[in-house]
N, C-alpha and C positions, 0 to 999 in steps of 0.2 A: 761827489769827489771819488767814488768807487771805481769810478770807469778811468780816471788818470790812472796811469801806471809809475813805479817806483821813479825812474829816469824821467820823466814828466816832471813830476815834481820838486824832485832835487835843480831839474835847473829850475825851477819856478823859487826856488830858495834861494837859487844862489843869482839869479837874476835881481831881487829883493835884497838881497847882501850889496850887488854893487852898486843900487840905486840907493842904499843908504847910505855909502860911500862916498856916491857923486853929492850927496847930499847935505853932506857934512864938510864938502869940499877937501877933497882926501886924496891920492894919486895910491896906485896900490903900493909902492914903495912905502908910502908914509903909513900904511895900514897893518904894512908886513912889520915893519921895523917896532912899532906901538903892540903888535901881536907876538913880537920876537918868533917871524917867520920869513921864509923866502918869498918875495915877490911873486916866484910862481909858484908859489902854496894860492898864494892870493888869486891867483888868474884860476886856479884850475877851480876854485872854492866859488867865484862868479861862474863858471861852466855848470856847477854844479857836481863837482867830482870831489869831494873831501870828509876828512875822516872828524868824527864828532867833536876830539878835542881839538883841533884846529879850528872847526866851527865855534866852538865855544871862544877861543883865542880871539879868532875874528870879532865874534858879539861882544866880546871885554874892551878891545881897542875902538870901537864903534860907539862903545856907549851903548848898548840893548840885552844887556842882559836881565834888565828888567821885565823884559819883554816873554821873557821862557817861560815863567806860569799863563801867558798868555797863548803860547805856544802848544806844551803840553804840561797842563793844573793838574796839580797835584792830588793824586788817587787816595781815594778814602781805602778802606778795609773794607770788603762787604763782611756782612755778617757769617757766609758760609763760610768765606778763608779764615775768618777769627774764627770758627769753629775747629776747623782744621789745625789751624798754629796752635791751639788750647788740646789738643788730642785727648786722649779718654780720660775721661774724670775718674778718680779712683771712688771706688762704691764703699772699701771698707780698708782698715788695718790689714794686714795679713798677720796669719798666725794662728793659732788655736781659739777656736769659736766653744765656748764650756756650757753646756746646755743643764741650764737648771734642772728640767723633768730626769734628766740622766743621774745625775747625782743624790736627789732626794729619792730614788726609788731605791736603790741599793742600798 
C-alpha cells in the first residue's frame, strides 16, 4: 500500500462509501438528509474529496461507524512516549541537605 498515493486512496474510500450506499439502498439525497448534509457534500465524499467530519457524518447515517477501530485501532502508549509524558523524576526534596560529619565536628 506504500506505493498508492494520498488521491488514490481517498477515492478508493469514497468509492467504498457509495457502494455502502448502494448497499443499503440509499439515493444520496437520503444519506445527505440522515447526515444533515448537502447532497453534494455526498457526491464529492463518493469522488473522494471530503473533510473528516462529514466523513464521519457519512459513516453515522450509513450505519459504520463501528467499523473505525477497524479502520484505524486504537494506539497503545509505547513505553518511550510514557517516559516522556512522566518527564524527570525528581531525585530529592529541595532545600538544605545538613550533613551530619559537619555538625559533630565543630
Amino acid at each position: 500500500m506504500n506505493s498508492v498515493t494520498a488521491t488514490a486512496l481517498a477515492e478508493e474510500i469514497g468509492d467504498r462509501l457509495k457502494q455502502a450506499r448502494l448497499n443499503r439502498d440509499l439515493t444520496q439525497s437520503e444519506v445527505a438528509e440522515l447526515a444533515g448534509i448537502a447532497r453534494k457534500t455526498v457526491l464529492n465524499a463518493e469522488k473522494g474529496k471530503v473533510q473528516l467530519n462529514i466523513m464521519i457524518a457519512i459513516l453515522m447515517a450509513l450505519d459504520l461507524t463501528e467499523h473505525i477501530d477497524l479502520f484505524l485501532p486504537k494506539q497503545e502508549i509505547s513505553p518511550l512516549q510514557q517516559a516522556k509524558l512522566q518527564g524527570k523524576k525528581r531525585q530529592r526534596a529541595s532545600g538544605q541537605r545538613s550533613n551530619k560529619n559537619e555538625e559533630t565536628s565543630e
